[in-house]
C-alpha positions as CSV (number, residue, x, y, z in Angstrom):
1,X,0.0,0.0,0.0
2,X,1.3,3.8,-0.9
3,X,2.1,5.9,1.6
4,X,0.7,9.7,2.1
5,X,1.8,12.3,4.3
6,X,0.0,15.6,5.1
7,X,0.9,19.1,5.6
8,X,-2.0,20.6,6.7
9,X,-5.2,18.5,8.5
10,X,-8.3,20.3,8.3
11,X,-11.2,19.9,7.5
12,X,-10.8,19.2,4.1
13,X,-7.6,17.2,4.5
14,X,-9.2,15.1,7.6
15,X,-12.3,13.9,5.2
16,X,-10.0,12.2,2.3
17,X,-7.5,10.9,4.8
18,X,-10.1,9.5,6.7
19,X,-11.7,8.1,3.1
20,X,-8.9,7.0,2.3
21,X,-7.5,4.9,5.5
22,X,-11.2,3.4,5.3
23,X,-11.2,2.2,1.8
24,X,-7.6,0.9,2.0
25,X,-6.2,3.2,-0.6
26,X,-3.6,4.8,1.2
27,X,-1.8,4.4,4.5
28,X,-1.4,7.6,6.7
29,X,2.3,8.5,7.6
30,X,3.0,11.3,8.8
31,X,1.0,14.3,9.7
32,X,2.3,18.0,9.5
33,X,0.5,20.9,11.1
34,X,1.0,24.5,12.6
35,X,0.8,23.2,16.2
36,X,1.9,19.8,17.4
37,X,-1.1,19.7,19.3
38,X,-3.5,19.8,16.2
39,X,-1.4,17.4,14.5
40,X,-1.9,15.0,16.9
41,X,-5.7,15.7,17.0
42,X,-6.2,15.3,13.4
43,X,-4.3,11.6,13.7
44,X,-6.7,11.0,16.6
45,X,-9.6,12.2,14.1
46,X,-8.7,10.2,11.0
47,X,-7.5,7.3,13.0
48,X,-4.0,6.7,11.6
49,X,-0.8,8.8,10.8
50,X,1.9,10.0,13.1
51,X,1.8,14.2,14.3
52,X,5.2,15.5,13.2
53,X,6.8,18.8,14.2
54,X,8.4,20.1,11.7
55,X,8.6,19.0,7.4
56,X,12.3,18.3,8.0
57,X,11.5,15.6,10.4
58,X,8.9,14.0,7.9
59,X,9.9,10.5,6.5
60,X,9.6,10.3,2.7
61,X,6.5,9.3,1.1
62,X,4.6,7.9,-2.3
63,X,2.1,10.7,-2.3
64,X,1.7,14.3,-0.2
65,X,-0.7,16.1,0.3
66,X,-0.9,19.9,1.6
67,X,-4.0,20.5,2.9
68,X,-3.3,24.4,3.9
69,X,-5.6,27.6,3.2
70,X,-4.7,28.8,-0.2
71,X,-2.4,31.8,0.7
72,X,0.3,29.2,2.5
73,X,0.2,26.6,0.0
74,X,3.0,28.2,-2.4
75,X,5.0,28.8,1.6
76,X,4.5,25.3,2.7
77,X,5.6,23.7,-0.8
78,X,9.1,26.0,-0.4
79,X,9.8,24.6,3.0
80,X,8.9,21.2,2.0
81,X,11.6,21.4,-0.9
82,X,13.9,22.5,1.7
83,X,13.2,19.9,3.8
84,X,13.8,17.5,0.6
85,X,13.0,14.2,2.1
86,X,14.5,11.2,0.0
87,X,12.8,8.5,-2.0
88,X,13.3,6.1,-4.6
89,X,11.5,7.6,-6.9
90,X,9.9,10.7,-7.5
91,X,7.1,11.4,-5.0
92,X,3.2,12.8,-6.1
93,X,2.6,16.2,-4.4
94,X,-1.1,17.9,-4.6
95,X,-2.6,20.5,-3.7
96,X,-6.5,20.8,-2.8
97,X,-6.7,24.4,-3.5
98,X,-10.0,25.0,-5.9
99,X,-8.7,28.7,-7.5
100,X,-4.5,27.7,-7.4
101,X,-3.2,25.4,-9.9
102,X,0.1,23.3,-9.6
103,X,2.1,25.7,-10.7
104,X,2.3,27.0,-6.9
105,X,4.1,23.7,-5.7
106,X,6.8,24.8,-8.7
107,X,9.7,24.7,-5.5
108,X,8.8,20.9,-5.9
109,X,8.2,20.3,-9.4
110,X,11.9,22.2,-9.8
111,X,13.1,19.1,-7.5
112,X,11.1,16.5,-10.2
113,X,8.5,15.7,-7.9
114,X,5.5,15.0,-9.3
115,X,3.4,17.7,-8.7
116,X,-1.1,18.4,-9.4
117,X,-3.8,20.0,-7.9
118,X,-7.4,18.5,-6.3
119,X,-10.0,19.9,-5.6
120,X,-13.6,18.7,-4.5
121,X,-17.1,20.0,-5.0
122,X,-18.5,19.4,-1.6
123,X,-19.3,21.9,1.0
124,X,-16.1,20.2,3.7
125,X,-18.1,22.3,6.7
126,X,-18.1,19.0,9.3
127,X,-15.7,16.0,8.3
128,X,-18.3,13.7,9.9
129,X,-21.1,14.8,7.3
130,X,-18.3,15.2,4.5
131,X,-17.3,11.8,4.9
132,X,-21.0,10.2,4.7
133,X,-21.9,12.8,1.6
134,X,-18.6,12.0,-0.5
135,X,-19.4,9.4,-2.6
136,X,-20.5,10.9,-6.2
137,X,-18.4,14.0,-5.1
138,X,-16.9,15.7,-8.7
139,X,-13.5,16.0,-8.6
140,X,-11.2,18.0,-10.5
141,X,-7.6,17.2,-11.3
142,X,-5.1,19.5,-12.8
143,X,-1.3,19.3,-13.1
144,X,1.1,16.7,-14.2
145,X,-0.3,13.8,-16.5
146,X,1.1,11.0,-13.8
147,X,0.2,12.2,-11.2
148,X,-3.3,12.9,-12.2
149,X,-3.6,9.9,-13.8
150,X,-2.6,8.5,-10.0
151,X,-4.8,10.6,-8.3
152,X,-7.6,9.7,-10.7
153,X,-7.3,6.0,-9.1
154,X,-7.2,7.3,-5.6
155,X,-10.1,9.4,-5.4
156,X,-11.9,7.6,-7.5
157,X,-11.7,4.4,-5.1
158,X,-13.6,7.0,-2.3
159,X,-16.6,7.6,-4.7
160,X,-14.7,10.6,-6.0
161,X,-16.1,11.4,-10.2
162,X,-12.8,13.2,-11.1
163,X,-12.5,15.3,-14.5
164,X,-9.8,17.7,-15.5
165,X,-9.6,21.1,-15.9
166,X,-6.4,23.4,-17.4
167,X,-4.1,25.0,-15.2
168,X,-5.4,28.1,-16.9
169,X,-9.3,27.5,-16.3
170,X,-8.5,26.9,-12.5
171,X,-10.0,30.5,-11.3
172,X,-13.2,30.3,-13.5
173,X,-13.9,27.1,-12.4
174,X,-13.3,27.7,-8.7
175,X,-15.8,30.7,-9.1
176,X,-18.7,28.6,-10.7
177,X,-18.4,26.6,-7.0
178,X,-18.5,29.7,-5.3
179,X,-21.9,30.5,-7.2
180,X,-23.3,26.8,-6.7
181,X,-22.5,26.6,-2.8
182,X,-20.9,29.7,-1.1
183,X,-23.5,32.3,-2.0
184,X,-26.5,30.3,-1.4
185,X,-26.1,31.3,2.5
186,X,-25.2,34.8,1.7
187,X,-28.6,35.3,-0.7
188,X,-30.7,33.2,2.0
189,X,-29.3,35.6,4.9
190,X,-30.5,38.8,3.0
191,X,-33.9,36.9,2.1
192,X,-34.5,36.4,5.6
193,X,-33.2,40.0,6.9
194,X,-35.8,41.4,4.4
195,X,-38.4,39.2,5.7
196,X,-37.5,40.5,9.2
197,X,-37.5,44.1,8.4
198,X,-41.0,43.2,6.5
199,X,-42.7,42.0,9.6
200,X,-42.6,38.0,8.2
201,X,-42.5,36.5,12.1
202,X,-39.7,35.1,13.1
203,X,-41.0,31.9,13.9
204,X,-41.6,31.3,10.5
205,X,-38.2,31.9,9.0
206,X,-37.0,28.6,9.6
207,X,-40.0,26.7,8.0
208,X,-39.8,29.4,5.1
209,X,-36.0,28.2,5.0
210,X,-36.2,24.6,4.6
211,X,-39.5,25.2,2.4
212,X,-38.3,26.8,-0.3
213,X,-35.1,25.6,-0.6
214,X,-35.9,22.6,-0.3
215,X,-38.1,23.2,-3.1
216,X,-35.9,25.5,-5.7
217,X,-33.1,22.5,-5.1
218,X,-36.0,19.8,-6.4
219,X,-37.2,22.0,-9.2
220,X,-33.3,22.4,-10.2
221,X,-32.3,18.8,-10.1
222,X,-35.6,17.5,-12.1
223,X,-35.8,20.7,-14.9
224,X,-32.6,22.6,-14.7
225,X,-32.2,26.0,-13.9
226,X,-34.0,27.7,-16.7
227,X,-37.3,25.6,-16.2
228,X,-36.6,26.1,-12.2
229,X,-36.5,29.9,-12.8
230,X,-39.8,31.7,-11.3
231,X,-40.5,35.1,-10.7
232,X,-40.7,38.5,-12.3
233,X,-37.9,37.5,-14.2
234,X,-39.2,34.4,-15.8
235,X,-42.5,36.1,-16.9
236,X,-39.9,39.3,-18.4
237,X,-41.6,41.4,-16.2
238,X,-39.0,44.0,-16.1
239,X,-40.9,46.8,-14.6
240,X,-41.8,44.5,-11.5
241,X,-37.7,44.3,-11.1
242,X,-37.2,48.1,-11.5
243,X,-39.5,48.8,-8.8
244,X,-38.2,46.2,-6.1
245,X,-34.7,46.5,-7.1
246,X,-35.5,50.4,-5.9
247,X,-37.3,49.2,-2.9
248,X,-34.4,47.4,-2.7
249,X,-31.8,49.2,-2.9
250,X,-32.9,51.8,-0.6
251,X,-33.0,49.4,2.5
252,X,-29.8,48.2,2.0
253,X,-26.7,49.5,-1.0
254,X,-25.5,46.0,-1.4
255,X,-28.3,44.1,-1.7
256,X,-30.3,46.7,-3.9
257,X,-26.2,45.9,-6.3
258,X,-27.2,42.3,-5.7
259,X,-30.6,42.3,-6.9
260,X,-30.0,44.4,-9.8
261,X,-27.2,42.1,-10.7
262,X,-29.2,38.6,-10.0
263,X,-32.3,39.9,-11.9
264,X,-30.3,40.7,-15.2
265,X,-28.7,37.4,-15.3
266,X,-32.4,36.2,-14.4
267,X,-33.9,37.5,-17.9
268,X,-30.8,36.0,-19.5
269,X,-31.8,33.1,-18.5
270,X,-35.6,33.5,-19.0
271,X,-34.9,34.2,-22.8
272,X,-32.5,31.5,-23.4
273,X,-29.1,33.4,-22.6
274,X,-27.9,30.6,-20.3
């Protein structure tokens, strides 16, 4: 069995190590963190691997992963070079950043390791739920042909349905996420703050919540968003918009941007625009 080592054991990284010591695919060396303390709790977590200190004191492995928030990946990769542990061959080093490609582990790559980026569509915000919701997860690979080709085999072993993307597409891509997942909070917050201002009860927010999300995410899945779409926008009722989007606009700057913004690309979509 291949070995992988971590640098970096959060949520994200805690989810596929845990995957992957449960599936067999990979056994958990060592693990790197900021504090010895939280490297040690993410062992305890995924239930193999060893806390380490420092990279220098890391053994070599088949596969590494960095796991790190996006602005200490390229950092982490440089000390890692430094570090330079040995092996036989040349190791596979990802990654999971969704906006970076692998051109940030380049300290690496300059060393002939192997070097690609992973990233996975699912909302990592408890590894307990990630872990149960990751089979059918998209994944998508960029970077060296090898070691995507290995990676391919790994994450696809956990349920992972991996695809690849250019180095070059990597922002854009990362972005359409951010449109699928991280703004749905943000748009429900200002639904309900609107409610609230409106006199809606607020006993009834979190049946209104469930309601009609629940709802718009069943209309999407069985039509697709253009025969999901409802509103003034889908009947091209553009003076309807003009007015709210004033109404808007006036309680709150941001929103009344927001709703000016969402409603254009609304009536795209209501006349075929995609």
């Amino acid at each position: 069995m291949k070995t992988i080592s971590l640098l970096g054991a959060g949520r994200v990284g805690r989810t596929l190590a845990t995957l992957w010591r449960q599936h067999g695919v990979f056994q958990i060396q060592d693990v790197q963190t900021s504090r010895m303390a939280s490297a040690q709790d993410a062992c305890n977590a995924i239930g193999a691997g060893t806390a380490v200190a420092r990279p220098e004191t890391m053994r070599p492995a088949d596969v590494w992963m960095i796991a790190v928030p996006d602005i200490h990946i390229a950092e982490v990769a440089a000390k890692l070079a430094q570090a330079r542990p040995e092996s036989p061959t040349p190791p596979i080093v990802f990654h999971c950043s969704g906006a970076l490609n692998a051109s940030a582990l380049q300290p690496l790559a300059s060393l002939g390791w192997r070097t690609a980026s992973a990233h996975c569509i699912l909302s990592f915000a408890n590894v307990e739920a990630a872990v149960q919701q990751f089979a059918g997860t998209a994944c998508a690979l960029e970077g060296d042909m090898m070691a995507c080709n290995a990676l391919d085999l790994a994450f696809g072993a956990i349920g992972a349905q991996c695809f690849r993307v250019a180095g070059e597409d990597k922002i854009l891509y990362h972005a359409g996420a951010v449109f699928a997942t991280n703004f749905l909070p943000v748009i429900q917050s200002v639904a309900e703050a609107a409610w609230a201002r409106s006199g809606v009860p607020e006993g009834l927010l979190p049946q209104l919540r469930a309601n009609l999300l629940r709802n718009a995410v069943d209309n999407i899945t069985l039509l697709g968003p253009a025969g999901a779409l409802t509103g003034p926008a889908a009947r091209g009722d553009t003076a309807a918009i003009a007015r709210q989007a004033a109404v808007v606009e006036a309680w709150d700057s941001l929103s009344g941007d927001a709703y000016r913004s969402l409603s254009a690309l609304a009536l795209r979509l209501a006349r075929g625009g995609g």
